[in-house]
C-alpha positions as CSV (number, residue, x, y, z in Angstrom):
1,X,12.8,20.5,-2.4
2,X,9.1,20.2,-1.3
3,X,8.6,17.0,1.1
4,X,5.1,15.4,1.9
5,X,4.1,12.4,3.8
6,X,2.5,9.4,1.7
7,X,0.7,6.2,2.9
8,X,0.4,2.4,2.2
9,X,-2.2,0.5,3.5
10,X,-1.3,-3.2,3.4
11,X,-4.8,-5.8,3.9
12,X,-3.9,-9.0,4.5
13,X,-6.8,-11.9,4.9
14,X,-6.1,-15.5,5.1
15,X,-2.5,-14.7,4.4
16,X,-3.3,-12.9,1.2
17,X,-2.1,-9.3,0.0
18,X,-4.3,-7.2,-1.3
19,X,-3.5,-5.2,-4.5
20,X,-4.4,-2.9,-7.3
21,X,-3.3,-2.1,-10.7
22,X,-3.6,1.2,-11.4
23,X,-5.0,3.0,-14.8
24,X,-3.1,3.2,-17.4
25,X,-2.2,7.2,-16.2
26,X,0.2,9.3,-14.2
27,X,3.7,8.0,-13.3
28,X,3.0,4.4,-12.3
29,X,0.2,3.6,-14.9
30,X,-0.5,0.0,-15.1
31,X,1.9,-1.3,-12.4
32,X,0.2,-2.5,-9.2
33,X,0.5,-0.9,-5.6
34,X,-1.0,-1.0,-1.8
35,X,-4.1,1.6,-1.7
36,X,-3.0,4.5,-0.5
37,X,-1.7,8.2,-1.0
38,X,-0.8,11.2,-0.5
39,X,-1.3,12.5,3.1
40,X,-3.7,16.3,2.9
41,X,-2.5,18.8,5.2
42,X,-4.1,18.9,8.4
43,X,-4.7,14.6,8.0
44,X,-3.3,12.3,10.1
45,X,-2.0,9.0,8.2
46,X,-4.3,7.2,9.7
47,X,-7.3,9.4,8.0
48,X,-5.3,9.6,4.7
49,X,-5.7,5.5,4.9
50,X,-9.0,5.5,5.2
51,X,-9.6,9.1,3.1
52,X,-7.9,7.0,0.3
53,X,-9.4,3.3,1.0
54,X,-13.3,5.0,0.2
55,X,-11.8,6.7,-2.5
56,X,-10.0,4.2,-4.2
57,X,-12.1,1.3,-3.2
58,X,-15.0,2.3,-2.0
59,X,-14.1,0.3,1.3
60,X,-14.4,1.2,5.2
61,X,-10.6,0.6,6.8
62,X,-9.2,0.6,10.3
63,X,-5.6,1.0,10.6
64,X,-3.5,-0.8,13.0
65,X,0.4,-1.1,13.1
66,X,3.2,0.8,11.4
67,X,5.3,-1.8,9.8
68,X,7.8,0.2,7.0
69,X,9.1,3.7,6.6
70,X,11.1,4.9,3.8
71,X,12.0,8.0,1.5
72,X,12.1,8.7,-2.2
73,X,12.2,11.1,-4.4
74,X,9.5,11.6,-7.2
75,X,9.4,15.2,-9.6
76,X,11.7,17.5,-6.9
77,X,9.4,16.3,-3.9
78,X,11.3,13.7,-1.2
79,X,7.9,11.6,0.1
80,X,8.2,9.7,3.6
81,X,6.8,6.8,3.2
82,X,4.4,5.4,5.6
83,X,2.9,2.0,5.3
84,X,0.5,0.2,7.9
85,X,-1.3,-2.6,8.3
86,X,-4.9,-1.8,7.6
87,X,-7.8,-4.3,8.6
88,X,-11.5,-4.2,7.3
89,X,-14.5,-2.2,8.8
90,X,-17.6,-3.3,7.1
91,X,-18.1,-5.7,4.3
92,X,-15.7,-6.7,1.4
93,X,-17.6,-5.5,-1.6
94,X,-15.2,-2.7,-3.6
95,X,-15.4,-0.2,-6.3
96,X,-13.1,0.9,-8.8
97,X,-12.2,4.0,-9.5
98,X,-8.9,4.8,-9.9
99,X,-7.8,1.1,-10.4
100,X,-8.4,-1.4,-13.1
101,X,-8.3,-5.0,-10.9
102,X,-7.5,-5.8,-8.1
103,X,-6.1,-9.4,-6.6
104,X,-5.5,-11.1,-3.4
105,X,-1.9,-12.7,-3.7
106,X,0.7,-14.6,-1.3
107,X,3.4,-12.9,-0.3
108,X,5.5,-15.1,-2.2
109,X,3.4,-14.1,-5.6
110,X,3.8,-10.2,-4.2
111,X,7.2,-10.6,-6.5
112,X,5.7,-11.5,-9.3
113,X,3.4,-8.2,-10.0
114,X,5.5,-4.9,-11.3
115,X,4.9,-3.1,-8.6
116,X,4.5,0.8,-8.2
117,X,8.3,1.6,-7.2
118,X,8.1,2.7,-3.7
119,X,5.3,0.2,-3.0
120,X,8.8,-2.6,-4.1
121,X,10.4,-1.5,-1.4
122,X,7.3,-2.3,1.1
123,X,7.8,-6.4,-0.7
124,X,11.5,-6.0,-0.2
125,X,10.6,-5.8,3.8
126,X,7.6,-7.6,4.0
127,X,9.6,-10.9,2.2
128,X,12.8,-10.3,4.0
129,X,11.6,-9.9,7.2
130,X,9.7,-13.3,6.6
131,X,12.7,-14.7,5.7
132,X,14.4,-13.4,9.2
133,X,11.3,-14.8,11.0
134,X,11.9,-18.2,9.0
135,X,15.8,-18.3,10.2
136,X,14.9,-18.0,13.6
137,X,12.1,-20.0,14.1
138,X,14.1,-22.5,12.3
């Protein structure tokens, strides 16, 4: 089985998510999903990030802290999951192109978009470990 390395870039502003919906194409066609993609061979993950960010968006990224890892399996290839933080380099004014909207969501409202499968898994974490921080502190 071939494995490959794939990213997610999560942007958070004001305590909102960014998101996309993708075209209605390929395997996860009109769900929604964290910008990112498939890491080129040679690429760190950190330049797949920001490869994919000016693709997809037409944005400039930074990319700060790993914050999930997982594997799954997709047409006989097992893809290692790598999503980061990502933080703005530039100005706020995207493109489409492989996309149809995008939105800026809580993380509560994360669980209301069908998201791309593996990109689930990233709002599994990302709401349970609010809820862990939320025991705690409270």
């Amino acid at each position: 089985m071939d494995e490959r390395i794939t990213t997610a870039g999560i942007l958070v502003i004001d305590g909102r998510f960014l998101i996309a919906k993708r075209e209605q194409k390929g395997s996860i066609g009109g769900m929604w999903e964290f910008v990112g993609g498939k890491n080129r061979w040679g690429e760190s993950e950190e330049e797949t990030l920001k490869r994919e960010y000016r693709e997809e968006l037409d944005l400039e990224i930074e990319v700060d802290a790993l914050v999930h890892t997982h594997d799954f399996t997709n047409k006989q290839t097992r893809y290692h999951l790598k999503a980061y933080l990502v933080h703005l380099d530039g100005p706020f004014r995207p493109r489409l192109s492989v996309h149809t909207e995008i939105r800026w969501v809580s993380l509560a409202e994360l669980e209301d978009y069908a998201m791309a499968p593996s990109d689930a898994e990233i709002v599994r974490r990302l709401t349970s470990s609010l809820r862990l921080d939320q025991h705690v502190d409270g």
